[in-house]
N, C-alpha and C positions, 0 to 999 in steps of 0.2 A: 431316741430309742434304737433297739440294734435293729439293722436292714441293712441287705445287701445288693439291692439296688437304688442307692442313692447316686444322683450326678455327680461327679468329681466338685465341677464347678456347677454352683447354683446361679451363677448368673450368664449361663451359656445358652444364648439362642436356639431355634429350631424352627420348625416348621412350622403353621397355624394348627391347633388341636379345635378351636373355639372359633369356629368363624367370623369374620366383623365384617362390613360393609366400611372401603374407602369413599363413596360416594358422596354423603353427605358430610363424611366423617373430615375427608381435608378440608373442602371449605369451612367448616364450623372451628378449626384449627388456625388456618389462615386469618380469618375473622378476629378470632379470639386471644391470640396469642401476639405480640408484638413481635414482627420479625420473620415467624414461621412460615415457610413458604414451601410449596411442593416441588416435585412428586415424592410421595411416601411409601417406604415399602413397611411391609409389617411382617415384624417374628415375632416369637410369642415364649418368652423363659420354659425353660424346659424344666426347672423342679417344681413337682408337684406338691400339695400339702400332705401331711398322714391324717387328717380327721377332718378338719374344714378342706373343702371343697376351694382350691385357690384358684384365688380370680385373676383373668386372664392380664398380664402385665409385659403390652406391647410398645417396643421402641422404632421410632421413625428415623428412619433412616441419616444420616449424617446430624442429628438434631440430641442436645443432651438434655432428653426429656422422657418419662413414660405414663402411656396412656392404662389407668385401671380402671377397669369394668365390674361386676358384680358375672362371677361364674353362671353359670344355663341354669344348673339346679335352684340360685338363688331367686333368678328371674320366673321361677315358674311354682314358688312356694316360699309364702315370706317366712322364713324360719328366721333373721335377720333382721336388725333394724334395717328397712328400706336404702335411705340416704346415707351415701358415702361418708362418714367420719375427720378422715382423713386432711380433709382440705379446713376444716374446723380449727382440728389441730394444730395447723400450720398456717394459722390466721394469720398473713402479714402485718395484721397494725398489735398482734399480740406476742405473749411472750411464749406462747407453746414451741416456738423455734430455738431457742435457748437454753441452757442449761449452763451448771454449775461443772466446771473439772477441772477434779482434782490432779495437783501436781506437787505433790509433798505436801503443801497446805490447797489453801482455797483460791482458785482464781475469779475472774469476772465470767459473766455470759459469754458465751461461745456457742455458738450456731453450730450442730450436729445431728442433724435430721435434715431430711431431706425439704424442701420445699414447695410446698403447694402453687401450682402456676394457677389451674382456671376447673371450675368447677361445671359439671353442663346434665341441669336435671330433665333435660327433653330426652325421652325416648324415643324419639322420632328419632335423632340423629344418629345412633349407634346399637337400637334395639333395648337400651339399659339408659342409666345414669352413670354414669362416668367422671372422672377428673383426670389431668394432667398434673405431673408432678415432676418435680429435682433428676433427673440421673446420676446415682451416688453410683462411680465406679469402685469398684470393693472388691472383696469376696464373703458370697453368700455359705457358709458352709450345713454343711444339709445334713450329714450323719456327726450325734453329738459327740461323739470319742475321740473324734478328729483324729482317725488312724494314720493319716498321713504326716503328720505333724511330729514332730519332738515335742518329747513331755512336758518340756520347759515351754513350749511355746501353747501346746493346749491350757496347760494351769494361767498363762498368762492371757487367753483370750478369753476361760473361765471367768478372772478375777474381773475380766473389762466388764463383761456382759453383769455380773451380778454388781460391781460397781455403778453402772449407769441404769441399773434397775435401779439402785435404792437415789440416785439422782432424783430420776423423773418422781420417785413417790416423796421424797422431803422435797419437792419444788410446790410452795404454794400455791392452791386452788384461785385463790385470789389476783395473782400474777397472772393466769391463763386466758382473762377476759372470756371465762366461758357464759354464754348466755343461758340463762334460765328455763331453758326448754332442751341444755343441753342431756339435760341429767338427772333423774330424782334428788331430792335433796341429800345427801348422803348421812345426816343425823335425823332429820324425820323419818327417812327411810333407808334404813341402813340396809349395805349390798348384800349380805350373805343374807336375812331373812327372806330381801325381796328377790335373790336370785332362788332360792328354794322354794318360796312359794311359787310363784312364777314358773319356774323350769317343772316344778312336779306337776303344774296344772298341763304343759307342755305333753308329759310324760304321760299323763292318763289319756287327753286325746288321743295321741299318739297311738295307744294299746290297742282303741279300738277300730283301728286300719283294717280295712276286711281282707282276710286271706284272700287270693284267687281260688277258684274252684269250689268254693263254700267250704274252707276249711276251718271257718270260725275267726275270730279276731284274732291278730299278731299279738295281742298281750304284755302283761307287763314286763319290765325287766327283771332276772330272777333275784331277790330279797328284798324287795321296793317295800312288801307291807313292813317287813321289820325293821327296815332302814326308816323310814319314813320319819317317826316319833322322835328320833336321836337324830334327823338331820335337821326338825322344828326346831328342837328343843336347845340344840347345837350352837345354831344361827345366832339364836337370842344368846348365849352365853358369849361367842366372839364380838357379836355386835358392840354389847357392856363394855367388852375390853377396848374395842377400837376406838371406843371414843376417848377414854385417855391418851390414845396418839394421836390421832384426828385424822380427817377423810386425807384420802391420795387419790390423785390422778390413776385410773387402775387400764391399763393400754388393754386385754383381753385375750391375748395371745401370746405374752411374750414366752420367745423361746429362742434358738439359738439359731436356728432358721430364719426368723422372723430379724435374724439382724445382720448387719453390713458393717464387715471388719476393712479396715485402713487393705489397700494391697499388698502394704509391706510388713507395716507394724501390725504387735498381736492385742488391737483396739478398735473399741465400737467408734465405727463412724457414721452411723443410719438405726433407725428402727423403724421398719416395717410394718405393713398392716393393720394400721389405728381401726379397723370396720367395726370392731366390738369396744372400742374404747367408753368409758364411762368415768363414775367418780365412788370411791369405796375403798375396801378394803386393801391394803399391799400386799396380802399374806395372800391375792388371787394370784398375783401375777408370779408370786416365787413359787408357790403350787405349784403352777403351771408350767413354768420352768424347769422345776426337779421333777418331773410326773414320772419321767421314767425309774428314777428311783424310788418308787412306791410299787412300780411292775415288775412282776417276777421274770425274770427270762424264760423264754418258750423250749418246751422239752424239742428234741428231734422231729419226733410223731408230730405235735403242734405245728412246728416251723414248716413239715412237708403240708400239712393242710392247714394254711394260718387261712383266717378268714380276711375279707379286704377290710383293709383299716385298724385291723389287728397288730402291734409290734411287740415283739419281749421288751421287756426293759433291765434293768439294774439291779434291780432289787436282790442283797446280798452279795453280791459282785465286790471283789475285792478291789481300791483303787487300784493296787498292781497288776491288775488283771487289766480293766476296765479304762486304765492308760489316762482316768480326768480325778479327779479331785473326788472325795465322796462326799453324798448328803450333807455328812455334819459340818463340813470343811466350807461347803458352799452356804449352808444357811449361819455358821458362824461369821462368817465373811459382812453375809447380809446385816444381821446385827448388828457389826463393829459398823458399817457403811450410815446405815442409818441414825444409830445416837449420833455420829460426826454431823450428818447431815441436820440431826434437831437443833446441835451445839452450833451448831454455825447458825440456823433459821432465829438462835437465842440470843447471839453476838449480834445480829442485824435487826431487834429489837421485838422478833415476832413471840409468842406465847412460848412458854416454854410445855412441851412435849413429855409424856410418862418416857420414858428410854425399855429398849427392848432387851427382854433376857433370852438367853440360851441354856435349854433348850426352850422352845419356842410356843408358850402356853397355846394351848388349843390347835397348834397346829396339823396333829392327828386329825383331827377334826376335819380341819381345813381337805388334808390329803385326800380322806375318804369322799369328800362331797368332789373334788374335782375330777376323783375316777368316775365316778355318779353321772354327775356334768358328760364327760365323755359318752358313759351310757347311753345318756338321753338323746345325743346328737348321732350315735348309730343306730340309736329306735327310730329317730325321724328320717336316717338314709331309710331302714328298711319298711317303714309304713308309706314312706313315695315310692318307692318301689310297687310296694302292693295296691297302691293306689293308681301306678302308671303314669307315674311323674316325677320316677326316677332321669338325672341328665344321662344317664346309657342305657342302649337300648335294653343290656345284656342284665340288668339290677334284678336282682331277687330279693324277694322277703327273708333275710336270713335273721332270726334270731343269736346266731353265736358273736357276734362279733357283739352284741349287747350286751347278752349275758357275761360274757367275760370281766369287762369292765366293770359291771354289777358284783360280779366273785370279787374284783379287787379291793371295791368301796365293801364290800364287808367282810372282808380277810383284814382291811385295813382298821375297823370299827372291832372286830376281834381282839385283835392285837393291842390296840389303844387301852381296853377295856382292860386286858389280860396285867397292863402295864401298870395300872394303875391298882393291880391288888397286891403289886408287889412290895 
């Protein structure tokens, strides 16, 4: 989304923001790690996330490894699944390390993610749960227009990122050796019902956060009761659909941010942050990916008082303007990416797959429940706030940065509707 203070480089060091304790922390290193030996200094990546709270991701010194934590706010209010993800994903005796890439046709596995060293659920040792992982030297790029870049090279770092999305979703569940406690079942219980039920039951807790000063409850977000029926009702119609493609590995984040381009070439060589990783839908993670082109850009007035966690986005922005590819160009992409992906999972003998059309049924749908999603995750910054368990001191109860997202999921539910009587 558009911001103008993003880091150049998202994988440039700094200072500590998120203090750690070396104490316990190099021994249990030394210990645990083949090889690894002190003394450790600790930096702490300087790009922040725009909506999750990212967790602190320190590199030791002379050593290509990094230590990730669970950020303060998560340690102090499970909004999160607890247990790191990430080291799951990157099971050594499984195939979550692998993947398929393309190079004119189809080649063999090819490791391109980073890899999980050692996993360490004692709180004692770091104040959290933590793991150690791969150091993929890259570039992390942090504002998505990639202003710095030639056009040619944004469209081709575009086409990487939505090409190794629809990888990771045609790679089968089966392959991943995921354990049965990884993950609901994704056809008994399919993602998008159980992330709306779920997240709305979030949402109403949430409301009833007590102001400070007896100002009454923090409340819900603005058009929750009207949204509500069309986001039940929603769920169960993409659900229906999903099962004629079948469940995907759904990462929870993906986004442009969230991933590690080659340092030369304009190619994914990492994906980032598995902490919300799950099994369901793939039409989460493209969502979530194009979110800003579902957000309106912010007037003047707005930009001078944007509230925190607030960004303009896309939305109507001409590619010529906008310097990246637009919406239809990136979810056509996706499309073409995945029938290749089913046709090949059919050539290796697997179930043959319904194949995806463009434009992209139910996907309106999809956009409006992920602005929603956003919603709910800046109700729960502003109900810890009001609660006093906000991670800064300085946190306020603000409803606008909720509402807003809330205006979007139903500008977007508008709009769908509007489309559809035409």
């Amino acid at each position: 989304m558009s911001r103008t203070d993003y880091p150049k480089d998202g994988q440039a060091m700094g200072e500590i923001r998120t203090p750690i304790s070396l104490e316990k922390l190099q021994p249990y290193l030394e210990k645990n790690i083949d090889g690894f030996a002190g003394p450790v200094t600790i930096k702490q990546f300087g790009l922040t996330g725009t909506v999750w709270p990212v967790e602190p991701d320190l590199l030791p010194a002379d050593a290509e490894a990094v230590v990730c934590a669970p950020p303060r706010a998560a340690r102090q209010a499970a909004v999160r699944d607890g247990a790191p993800r990430r080291p799951r994903v990157h099971d050594p005796q499984g195939a979550g390390r692998v993947q398929r890439v393309p190079s004119g046709g189809r080649e063999g596995p090819r490791r391109s993610r980073a890899q999980g060293v050692c996993l360490c659920m004692d709180r004692d040792v770091a104040g959290a749960p933590f793991y150690v992982m791969e150091f993929l030297k890259g570039r992390i790029i942090a504002d998505i227009t990639m202003p710095d870049m030639p056009r040619k090279d944004r469209e081709e770092c575009w086409r990487s990122a939505i090409r190794t999305l629809a990888l990771l979703a045609t790679t089968p569940l089966d392959k991943l050796n995921l354990p049965p406690s990884f993950a609901p079942d994704p056809i008994a219980k399919p993602y998008f019902p159980r992330q709306v039920k779920g997240m709305l039951k979030v949402s109403a807790s949430q409301s009833q956060a007590p102001l400070p000063d007896g100002k009454g409850p923090l409340g819900d977000i603005v058009h929750t009761a009207e949204l509500r029926p069309w986001f039940e009702a929603g769920a169960q119609r993409v659900a229906r659909a999903d099962e004629t493609h079948g469940a995907s590995i759904v990462h929870g984040d993906y986004k442009i941010d969230n991933m590690v381009f080659h340092p030369t070439e304009n190619r994914v060589i990492g994906v980032l942050d598995w902490e919300l990783c799950t099994t369901g839908s793939p039409l989460a993670d493209l969502s979530n990916m194009t979110i800003a082109f579902n957000i309106r850009p912010l007037s003047e007035e707005e930009a001078a008082n944007r509230p925190p966690n607030v960004m303009g986005g896309l939305k109507g922005v001409p590619s010529e303007k906008s310097g990246i590819p637009d919406v239809a160009t990136l979810e056509k992409w996706w499309v073409h990416d995945m029938n290749e992906g089913y046709a090949f999972l059919k050539s290796q003998g697997q179930k043959e797959r319904a194949k995806w059309q463009w434009p992209i049924p139910h996907f309106e749908w999809v956009k409006s429940w992920m602005a929603f999603r956003l919603a709910i995750i800046l109700q729960g910054i502003a109900a810890r706030a009001a609660l006093g368990q906000a991670s800064s001191a300085s946190a306020t109860p603000r409803r606008d940065g909720m509402d807003f997202y809330g205006r979007c999921a139903w500008d977007t539910k508008q709009e769908a509707e509007q489309s559809a009587k035409l």
